[in-house]
N, C-alpha and C positions, 0 to 999 in steps of 0.2 A: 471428617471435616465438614460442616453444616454450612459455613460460609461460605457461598457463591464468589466463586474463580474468575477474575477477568480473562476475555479470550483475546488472544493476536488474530488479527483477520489480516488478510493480507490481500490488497483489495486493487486487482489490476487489470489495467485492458491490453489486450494482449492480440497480436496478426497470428493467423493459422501456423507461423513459421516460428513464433514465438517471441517474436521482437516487443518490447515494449519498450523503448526509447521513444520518446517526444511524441506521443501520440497527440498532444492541447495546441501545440505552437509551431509554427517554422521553425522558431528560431529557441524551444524550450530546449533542448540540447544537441549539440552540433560535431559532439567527440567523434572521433572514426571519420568524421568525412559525412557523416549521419545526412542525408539530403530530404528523407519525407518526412520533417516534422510535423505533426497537424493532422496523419493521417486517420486520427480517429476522430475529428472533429464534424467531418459529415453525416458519421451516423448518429448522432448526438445520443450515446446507449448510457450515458450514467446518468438514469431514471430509479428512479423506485422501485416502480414494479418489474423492473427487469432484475434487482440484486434481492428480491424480495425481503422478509423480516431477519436477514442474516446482519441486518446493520443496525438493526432499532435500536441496541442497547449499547452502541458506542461512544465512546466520554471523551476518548483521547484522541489522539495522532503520536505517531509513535513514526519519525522518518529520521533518514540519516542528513548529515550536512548540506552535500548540494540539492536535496530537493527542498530541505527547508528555506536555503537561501534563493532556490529560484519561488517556492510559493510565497516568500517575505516580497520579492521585488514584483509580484504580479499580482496576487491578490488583495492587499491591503488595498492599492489605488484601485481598486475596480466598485467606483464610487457609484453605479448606474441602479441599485438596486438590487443586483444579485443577490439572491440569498445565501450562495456558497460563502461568499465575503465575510457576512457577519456569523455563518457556522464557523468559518476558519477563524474569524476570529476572539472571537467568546470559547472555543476550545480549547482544552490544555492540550500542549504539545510540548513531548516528549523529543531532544533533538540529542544525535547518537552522533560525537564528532570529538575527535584528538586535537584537535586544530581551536576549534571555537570557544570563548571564555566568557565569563556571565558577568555583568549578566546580558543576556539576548533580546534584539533589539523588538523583536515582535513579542505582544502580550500574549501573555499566559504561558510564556516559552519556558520550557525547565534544561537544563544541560547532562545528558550522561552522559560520564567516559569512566574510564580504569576499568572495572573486573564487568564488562557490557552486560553478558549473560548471568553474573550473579545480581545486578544490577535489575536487571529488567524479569526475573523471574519473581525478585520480592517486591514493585511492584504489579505484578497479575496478583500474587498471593493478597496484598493489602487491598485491592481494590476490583469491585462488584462490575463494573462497568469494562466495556471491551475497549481496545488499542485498535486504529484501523491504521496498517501501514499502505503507503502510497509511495510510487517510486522505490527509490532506496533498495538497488537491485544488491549491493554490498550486503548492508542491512538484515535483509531477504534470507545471504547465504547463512550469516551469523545465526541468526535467530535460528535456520534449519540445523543447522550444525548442533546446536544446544535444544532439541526437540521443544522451543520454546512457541511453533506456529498451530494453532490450532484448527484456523481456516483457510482455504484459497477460496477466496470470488474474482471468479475471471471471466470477462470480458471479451469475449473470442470476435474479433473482425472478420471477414470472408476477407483478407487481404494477403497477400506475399509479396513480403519487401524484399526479399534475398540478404539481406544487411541489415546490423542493426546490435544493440547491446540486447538479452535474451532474458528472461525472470529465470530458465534453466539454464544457465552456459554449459559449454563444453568444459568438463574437468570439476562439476558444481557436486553439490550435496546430493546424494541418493535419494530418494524418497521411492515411498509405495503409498498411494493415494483410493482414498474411496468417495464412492459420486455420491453426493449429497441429494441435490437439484440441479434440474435442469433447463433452461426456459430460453424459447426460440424470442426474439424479438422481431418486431414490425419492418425493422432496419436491417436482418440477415447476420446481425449481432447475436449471438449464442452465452446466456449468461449461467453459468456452472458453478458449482460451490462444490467441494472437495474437503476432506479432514483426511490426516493421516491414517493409514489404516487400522495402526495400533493405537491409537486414540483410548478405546475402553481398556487397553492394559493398562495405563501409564495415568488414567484418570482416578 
């Protein structure tokens, strides 16, 4: 096959203990009793050169329900000149949900549901450009489940919440991972990129 593969990246910041729930906002999710949202907002580590060229060739967004519906309600108004705003919003995004019906309310939104993983593997197959998942810790297991993730970029804080919803839960998908990169940051934020180990069988 001569035509270049879209990859899943899967693109998260994550506490030493593994937490990634609400790392932008107090108040981005609150399930469990969740009390430090925002705790990754001091180090401000989602730069450039700290995920290096693992993301230049991203098209899409590819998340499930609730984080589409909290980045619908927070980033469209963030009218200040942010440039994330007008990435998020000129991107296509891919939104993975049993519940929600099209059509959706934020631009360039496409809906999949029924068969998720036959779904999402045709298209990587049709399309050159990468899917960069965000949140969407559900999402996350699906996709591991059906060997459909290509990359982790992770976002490691010097932090321990003791609590918290995890990118690996307890009872989640197996994996066996290989270190890609590795890059210390200014802020004590540790930015890692990882592919599955079997990657060159299955490619």
């Amino acid at each position: 096959m001569d035509a270049q593969m879209g990859k899943i990246i899967v693109f998260t910041n994550l506490t030493l203990d593994g937490v990634m729930q609400a790392p932008g906002r107090k108040d981005e999710d609150t399930r469990g009793g969740f009390q430090y949202g925002g705790w990754g907002a001091p180090y401000a580590a989602m730069s450039s050169d700290a995920v290096g060229g693992n993301m230049s060739n991203v098209g899409a967004l590819l998340v499930g329900r609730r984080t589409y519906q909290d980045f619908y309600d927070f980033w469209p108004k963030q009218t200040d000149g942010n440039p994330f705003t007008g990435m998020l919003n000129n991107m296509q995004k891919y939104v993975v949900s049993t519940t929600l019906k099209e059509p959706l309310p934020w631009v360039n939104s496409t809906l999949i549901n029924g068969d998720v993983p036959q779904k999402i593997a045709k298209l990587k197959a049709e399309q050159e450009k990468d899917f960069m998942v965000m949140g969407s810790s559900e999402l996350i297991q699906t996709l591991m489940q059906h060997n459909l993730v290509d990359l982790y970029v992770l976002l490691i804080h010097p932090l321990v919440l003791g609590s918290g919803r995890k990118l690996f839960p307890e009872g989640g998908v197996p994996a066996t991972l290989q270190l890609i990169e590795s890059k210390p940051t200014a802020t004590g934020v540790v930015a890692v990129t990882y592919k599955p180990a079997d990657a060159e069988k299955s490619s």
